[in-house]
C-alpha positions as a Markdown table, in Angstrom:
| # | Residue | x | y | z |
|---|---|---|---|---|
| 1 | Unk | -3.4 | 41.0 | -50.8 |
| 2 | Unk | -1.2 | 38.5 | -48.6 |
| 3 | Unk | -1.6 | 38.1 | -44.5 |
| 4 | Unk | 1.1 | 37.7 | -42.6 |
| 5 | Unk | 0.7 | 34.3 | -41.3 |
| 6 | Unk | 4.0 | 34.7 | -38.3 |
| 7 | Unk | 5.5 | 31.8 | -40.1 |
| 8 | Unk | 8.8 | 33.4 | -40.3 |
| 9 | Unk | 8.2 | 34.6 | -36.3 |
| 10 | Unk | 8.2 | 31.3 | -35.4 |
| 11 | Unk | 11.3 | 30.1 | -37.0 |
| 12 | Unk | 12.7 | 32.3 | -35.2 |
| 13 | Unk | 11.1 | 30.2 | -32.1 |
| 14 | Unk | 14.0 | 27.2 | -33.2 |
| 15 | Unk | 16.3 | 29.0 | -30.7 |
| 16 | Unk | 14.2 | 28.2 | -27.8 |
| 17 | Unk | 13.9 | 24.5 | -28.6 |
| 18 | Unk | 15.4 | 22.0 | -26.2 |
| 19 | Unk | 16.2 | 21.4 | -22.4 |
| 20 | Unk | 17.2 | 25.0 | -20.0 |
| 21 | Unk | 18.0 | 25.0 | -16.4 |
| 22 | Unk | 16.7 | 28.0 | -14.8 |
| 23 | Unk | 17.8 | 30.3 | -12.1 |
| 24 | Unk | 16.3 | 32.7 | -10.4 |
| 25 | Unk | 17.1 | 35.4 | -7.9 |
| 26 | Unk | 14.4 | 35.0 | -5.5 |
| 27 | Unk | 16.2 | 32.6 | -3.7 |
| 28 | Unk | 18.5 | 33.6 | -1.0 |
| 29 | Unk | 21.8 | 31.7 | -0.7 |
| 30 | Unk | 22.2 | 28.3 | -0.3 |
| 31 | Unk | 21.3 | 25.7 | -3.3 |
| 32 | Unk | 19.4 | 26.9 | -5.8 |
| 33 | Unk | 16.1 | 24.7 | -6.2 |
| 34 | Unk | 16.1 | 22.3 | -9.2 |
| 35 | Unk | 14.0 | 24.2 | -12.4 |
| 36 | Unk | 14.4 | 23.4 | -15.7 |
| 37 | Unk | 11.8 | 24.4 | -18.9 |
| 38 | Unk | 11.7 | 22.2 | -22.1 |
| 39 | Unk | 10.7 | 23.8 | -25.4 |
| 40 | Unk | 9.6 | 21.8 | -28.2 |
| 41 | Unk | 7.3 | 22.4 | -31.2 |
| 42 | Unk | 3.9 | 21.0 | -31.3 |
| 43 | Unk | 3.4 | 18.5 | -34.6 |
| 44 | Unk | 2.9 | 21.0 | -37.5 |
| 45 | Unk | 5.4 | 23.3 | -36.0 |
| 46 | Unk | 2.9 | 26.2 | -35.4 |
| 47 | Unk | 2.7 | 25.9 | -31.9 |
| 48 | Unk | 5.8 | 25.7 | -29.1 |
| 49 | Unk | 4.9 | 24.3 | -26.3 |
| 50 | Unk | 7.5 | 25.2 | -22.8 |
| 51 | Unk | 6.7 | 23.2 | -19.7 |
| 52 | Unk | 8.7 | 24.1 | -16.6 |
| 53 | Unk | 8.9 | 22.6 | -13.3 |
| 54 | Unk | 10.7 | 24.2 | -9.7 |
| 55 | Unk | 11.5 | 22.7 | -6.6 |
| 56 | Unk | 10.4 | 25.7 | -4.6 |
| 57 | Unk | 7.3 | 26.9 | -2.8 |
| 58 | Unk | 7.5 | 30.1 | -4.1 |
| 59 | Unk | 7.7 | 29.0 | -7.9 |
| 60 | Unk | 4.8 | 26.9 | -9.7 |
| 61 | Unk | 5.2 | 24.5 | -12.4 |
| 62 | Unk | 3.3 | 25.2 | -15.4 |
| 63 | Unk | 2.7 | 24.8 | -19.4 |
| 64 | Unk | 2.4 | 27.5 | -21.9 |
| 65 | Unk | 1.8 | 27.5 | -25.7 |
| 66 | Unk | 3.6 | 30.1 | -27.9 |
| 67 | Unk | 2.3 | 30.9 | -31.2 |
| 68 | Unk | 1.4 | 34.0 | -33.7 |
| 69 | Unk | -1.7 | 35.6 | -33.0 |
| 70 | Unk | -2.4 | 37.2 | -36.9 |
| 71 | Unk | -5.6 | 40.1 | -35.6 |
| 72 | Unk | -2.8 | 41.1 | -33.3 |
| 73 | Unk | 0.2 | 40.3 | -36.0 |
| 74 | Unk | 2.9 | 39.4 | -32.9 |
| 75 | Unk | 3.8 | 36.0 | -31.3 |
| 76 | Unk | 1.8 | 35.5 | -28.0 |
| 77 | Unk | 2.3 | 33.4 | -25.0 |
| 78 | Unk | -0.7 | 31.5 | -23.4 |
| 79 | Unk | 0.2 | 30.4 | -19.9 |
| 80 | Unk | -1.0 | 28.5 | -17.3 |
| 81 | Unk | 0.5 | 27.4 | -13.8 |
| 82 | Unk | -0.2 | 24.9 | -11.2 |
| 83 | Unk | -2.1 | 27.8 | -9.1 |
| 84 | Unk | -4.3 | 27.7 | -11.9 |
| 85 | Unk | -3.5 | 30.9 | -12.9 |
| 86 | Unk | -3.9 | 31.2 | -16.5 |
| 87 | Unk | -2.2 | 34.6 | -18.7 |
| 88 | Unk | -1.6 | 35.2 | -22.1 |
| 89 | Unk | 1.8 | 37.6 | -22.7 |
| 90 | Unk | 2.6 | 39.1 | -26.0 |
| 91 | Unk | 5.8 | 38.2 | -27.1 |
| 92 | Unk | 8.9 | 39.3 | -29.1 |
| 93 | Unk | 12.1 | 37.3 | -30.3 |
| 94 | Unk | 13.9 | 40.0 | -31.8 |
| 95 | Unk | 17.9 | 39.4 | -32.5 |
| 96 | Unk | 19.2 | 38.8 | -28.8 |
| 97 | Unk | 15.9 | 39.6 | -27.0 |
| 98 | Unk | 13.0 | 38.0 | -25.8 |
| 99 | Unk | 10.0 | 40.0 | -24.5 |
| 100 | Unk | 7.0 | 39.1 | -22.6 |
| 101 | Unk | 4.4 | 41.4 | -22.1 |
| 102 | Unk | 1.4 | 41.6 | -20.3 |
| 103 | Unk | -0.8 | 44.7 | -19.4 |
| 104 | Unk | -3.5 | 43.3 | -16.6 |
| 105 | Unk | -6.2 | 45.0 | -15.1 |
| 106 | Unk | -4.9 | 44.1 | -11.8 |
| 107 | Unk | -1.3 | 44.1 | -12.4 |
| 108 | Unk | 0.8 | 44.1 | -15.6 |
| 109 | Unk | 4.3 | 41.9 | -15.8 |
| 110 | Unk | 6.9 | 42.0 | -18.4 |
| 111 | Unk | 9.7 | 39.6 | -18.7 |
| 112 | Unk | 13.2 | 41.0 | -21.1 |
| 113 | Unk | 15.8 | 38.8 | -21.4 |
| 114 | Unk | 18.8 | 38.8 | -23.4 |
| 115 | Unk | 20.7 | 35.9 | -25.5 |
| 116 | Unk | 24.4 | 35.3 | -24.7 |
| 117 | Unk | 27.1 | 35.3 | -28.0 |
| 118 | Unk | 26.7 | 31.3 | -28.4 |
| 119 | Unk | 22.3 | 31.8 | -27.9 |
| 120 | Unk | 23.1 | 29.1 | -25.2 |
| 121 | Unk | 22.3 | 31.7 | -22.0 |
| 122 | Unk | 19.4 | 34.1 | -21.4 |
| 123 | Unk | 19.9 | 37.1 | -18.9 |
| 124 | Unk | 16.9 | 38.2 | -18.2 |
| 125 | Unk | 14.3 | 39.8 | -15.6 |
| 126 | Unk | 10.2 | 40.0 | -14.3 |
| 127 | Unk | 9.7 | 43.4 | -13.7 |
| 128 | Unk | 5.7 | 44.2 | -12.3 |
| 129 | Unk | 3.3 | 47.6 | -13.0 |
| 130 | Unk | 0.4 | 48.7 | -10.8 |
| 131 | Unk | -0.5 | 50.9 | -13.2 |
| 132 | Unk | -0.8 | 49.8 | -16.6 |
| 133 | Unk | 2.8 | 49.8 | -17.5 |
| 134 | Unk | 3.8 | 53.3 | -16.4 |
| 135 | Unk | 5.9 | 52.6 | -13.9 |
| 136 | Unk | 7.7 | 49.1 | -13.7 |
| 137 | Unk | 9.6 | 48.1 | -10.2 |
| 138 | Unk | 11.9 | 44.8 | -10.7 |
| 139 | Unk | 10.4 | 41.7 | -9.6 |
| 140 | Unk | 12.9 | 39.0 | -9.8 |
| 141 | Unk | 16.1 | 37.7 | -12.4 |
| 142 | Unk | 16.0 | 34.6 | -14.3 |
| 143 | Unk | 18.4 | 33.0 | -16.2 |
| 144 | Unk | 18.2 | 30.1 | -18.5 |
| 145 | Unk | 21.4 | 27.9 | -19.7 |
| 146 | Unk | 20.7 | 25.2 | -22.1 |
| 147 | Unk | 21.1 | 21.7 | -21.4 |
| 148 | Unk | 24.9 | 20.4 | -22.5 |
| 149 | Unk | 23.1 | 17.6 | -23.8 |
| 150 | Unk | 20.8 | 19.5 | -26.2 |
């Protein structure tokens, strides 16, 4: 019998590794704060860590860890933000998309965003549930664009 260990889920993580600016549509005109997210691979590659800071009220900083739950065979997102409010998403990188999912007792979020041609820009969106997933009402856009320098 063999057990799907995720490794070749999280090669599929490499994509994700570097320096992103990030955008997001909860800000109404003028400058958009300063946020950025950095993704790199914890030493053994089995773990990617993001860390993202925003200059904005609204927005906290935070950390989360990405790696491959096997009893739940799919990549999962731990997260944890300077509110100290602490989640942990399922997540997908499948072709262009990227998927975070999480079904809450007191609110479920998804995030869906989608790679550009060049993987260098991902469209994306945080939609919210108040019930379980059944009906989804948009929350906010975000886009990231890699770092030139990256």
């Amino acid at each position: 019998m063999t057990t799907d260990d995720g490794s070749g889920r999280l090669e599929d993580l490499d994509v994700l590794v570097g320096r992103w600016t990030m955008t997001a549509s909860f800000n109404s005109g003028g400058t958009p704060p300063l946020a950025e997210t950095t993704f790199e691979w914890l030493e053994g590659r089995t773990f990617l860590v993001q860390r993202w800071r925003v200059d904005h009220p609204d927005a906290p900083d935070g950390i989360a860890v990405i790696g491959y739950d096997s009893e739940k065979a799919t990549l999962v997102q731990h997260y944890f933000d300077s509110r100290g409010v602490a989640r942990v998403y399922d997540m997908s990188l499948t072709g262009d998309t990227w998927t975070l999912l999480r079904i809450g007792t007191d609110f479920s979020q998804r995030f869906i965003g989608a790679f550009d041609e060049s993987r260098d820009v991902i469209t994306g969106s945080w939609e919210a549930s108040s019930d379980d997933g059944a009906t989804w009402e948009h929350d906010f856009d975000l886009t990231y664009t890699k770092a030139a320098d990256d």
